[in-house]
N, C-alpha and C positions, 0 to 999 in steps of 0.2 A: 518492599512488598513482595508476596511469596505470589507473584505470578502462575508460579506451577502447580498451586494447589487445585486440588477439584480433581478434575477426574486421570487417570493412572497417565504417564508422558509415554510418547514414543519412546520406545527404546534404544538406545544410545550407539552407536555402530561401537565396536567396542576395537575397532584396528582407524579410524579417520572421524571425521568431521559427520554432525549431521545438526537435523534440524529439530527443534521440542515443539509436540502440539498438545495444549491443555484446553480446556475447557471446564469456566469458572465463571457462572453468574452470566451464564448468555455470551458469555465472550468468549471466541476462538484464540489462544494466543499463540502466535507462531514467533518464535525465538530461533535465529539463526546463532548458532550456537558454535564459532570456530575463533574466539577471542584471539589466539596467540596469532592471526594469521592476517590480523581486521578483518574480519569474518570475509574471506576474499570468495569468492564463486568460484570454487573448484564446481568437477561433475558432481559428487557424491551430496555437496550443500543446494545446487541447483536439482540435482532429482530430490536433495527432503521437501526444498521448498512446493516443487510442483507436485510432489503427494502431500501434503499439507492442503494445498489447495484444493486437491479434489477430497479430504479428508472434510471442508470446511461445506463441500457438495454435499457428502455421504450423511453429514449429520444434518441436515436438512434445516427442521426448524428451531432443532434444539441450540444452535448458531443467532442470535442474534445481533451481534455485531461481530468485527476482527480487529486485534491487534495486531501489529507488525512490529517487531522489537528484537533487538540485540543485544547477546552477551557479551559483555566486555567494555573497550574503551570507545569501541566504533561501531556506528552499525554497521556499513561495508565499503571497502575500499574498491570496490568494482571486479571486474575480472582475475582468476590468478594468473597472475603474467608469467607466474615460474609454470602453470601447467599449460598455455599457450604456445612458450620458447619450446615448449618439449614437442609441443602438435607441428608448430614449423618444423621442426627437425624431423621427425619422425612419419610424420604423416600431414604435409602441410595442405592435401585437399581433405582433410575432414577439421580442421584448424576452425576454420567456420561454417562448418556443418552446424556446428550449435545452438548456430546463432536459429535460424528454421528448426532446429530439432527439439531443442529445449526452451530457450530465451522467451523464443518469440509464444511457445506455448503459454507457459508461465505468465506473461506480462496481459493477455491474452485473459487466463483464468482467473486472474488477479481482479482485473478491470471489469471483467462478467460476471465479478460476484454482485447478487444481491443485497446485500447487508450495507453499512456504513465498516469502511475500510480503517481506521487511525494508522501510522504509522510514528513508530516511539526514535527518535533520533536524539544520537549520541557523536561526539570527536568525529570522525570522517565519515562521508555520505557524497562519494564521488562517483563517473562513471557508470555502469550500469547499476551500481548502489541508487543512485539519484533516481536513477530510472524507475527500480527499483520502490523508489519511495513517493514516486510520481504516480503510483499503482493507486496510492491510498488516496480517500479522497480528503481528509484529513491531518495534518502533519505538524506534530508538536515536537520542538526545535532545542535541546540545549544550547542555551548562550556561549559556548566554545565550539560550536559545528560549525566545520569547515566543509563548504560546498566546492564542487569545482565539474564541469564535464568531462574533462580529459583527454576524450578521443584524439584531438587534433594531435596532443602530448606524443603521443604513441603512431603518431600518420595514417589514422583510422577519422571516419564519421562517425556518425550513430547508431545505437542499437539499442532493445529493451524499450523503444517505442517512444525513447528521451528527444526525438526531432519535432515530433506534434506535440505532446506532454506540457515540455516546456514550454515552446511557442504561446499554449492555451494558456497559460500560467502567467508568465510577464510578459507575453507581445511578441512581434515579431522580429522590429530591432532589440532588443534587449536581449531575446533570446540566439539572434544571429551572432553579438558581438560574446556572448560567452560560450556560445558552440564553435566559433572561429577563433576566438584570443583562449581559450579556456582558462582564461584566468579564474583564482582561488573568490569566493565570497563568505560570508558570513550566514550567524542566522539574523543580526538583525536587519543586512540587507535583505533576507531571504521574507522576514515578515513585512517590513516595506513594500515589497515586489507584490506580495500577495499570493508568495510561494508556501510560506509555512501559515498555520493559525492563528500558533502560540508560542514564544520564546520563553525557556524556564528555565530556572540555576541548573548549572552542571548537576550530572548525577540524578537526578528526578523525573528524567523524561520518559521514564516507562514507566513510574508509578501516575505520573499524573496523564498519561497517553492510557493508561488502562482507567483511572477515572471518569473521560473522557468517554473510552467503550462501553464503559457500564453503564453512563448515562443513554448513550445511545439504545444500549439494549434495552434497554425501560421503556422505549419510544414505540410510537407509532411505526415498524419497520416496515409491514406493507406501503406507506405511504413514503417510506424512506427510499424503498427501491423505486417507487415509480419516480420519485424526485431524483435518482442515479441514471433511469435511465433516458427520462426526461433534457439532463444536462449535457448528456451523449446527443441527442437530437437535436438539441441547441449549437450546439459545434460546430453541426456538419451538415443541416439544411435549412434550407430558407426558411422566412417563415409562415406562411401558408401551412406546410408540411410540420412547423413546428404548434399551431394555434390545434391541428388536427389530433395531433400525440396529445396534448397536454388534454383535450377535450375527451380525448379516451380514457387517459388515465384516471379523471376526474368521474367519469362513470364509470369505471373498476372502482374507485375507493370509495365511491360513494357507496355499493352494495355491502360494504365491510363491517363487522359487527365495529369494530374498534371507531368507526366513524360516527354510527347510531349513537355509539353510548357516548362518546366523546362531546357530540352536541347535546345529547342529554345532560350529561355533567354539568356543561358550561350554564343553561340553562337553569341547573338548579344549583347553580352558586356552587358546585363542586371541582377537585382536579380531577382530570379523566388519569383515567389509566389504561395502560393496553396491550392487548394479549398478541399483536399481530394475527388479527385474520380476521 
């Protein structure tokens, strides 16, 4: 599937690594784009990503949903370790500077979008990749994805926001014994857990992870976001405070043309359709 079609890609650093942003049918696609490397997080792929994301701001409502996908065999193997070994040696107080400078922005902007997020997964998805792909709120899994957290691997914790993420995802023992053992997993444990959505033959997960966005783009999205942030509120306060959110939200959507006609639709035996707003 020609992901890149529709409107003109970022343009290519033409000496390193970067990231492709298209926009096709309501869907932002963001393609990390550094195959021969497992698309590993140097600087250069983490700055495309995080303009990308303010890219997915700038275009406002013309964004209906986002993809999250990669070129190659993998979506991302996590950090690059060869440009880390370089930051110890060289400069090892800004080594993790980045993690506050860039990481945590990113994961951050990610997570603050309004749209519905998919993320397209291929071969390895470890490490701040996971994290990474814990951003989306949707995640459709090749049947040869190999998950794993890593950190302890390397005598590090977490980062890229993969300690709560997780946690919210399979639990708290489930997620303590793979943040501790970082032992390797699957996708179909991953869709058991209730980590991924959807498991698909190798090779297919970004055409059918872009199917996926384009349905969402056709959707109700005002009502999408309040349901995003809605789920954020659910997390992390009681519920008192959560009956009060949901009761606001419910009268923001209710003033929405997309709501008026939708129960009109329903009412005269038709499918709604909706323009977001």
């Amino acid at each position: 599937m020609a992901v890149t079609a529709g409107t003109t890609p970022e343009p290519a650093a033409a000496d390193g690594p970067t990231v492709e942003y298209t926009l096709r049918d309501g869907v932002a696609v963001i393609e990390l784009r550094r195959p021969s490397a497992g698309n590993a997080l140097d600087a250069a792929l983490r700055h495309g990503l995080l303009a990308a994301v303010r890219r997915v701001r700038a275009d406002g409502e013309r964004v209906r949903s986002v993809l999250l996908a990669a070129q190659g065999r993998h979506f991302c193997v996590g950090q690059d370790l060869k440009e880390h070994a370089a930051a110890l040696e060289t400069r090892p107080e800004a080594a993790f500077a980045i993690v506050r400078g860039e990481y945590n922005p990113l994961v951050a902007g990610l997570r603050a979008l309004p749209q519905p997020v998919v993320a397209a997964i291929e071969g390895a998805c470890v490490g701040a990749g996971l994290g990474l792909a814990l951003c989306a709120d949707l995640r459709v899994a090749a049947e040869g994805v190999r998950f794993a957290t890593a950190f302890t691997g390397i005598g590090l914790a977490a980062d890229s926001g993969l300690s709560g993420a997780l946690t919210q995802a399979v639990g708290q023992s489930r997620a303590a014994a793979l943040m501790l053992l970082g032992d390797r997993f699957g996708a179909e444990e991953a869709e058991r857990w209730g980590l991924v959505h959807r498991v698909v033959p190798d090779g297919t997960a970004t055409d059918q992870g872009f199917d996926l966005a384009r349905r969402l783009a056709t959707g109700p999205t005002a009502a999408y976001a309040e349901v995003k942030s809605l789920l954020q509120v659910g997390a992390r306060r009681e519920l008192p405070a959560l009956l009060e959110a949901e009761a606001e939200a419910q009268e923001r959507l209710g003033r929405t043309k997309d709501h008026r006609a939708a129960v009109q639709a329903f009412l005269d035996g038709q499918i709604p359709s909706f323009a977001g707003n």
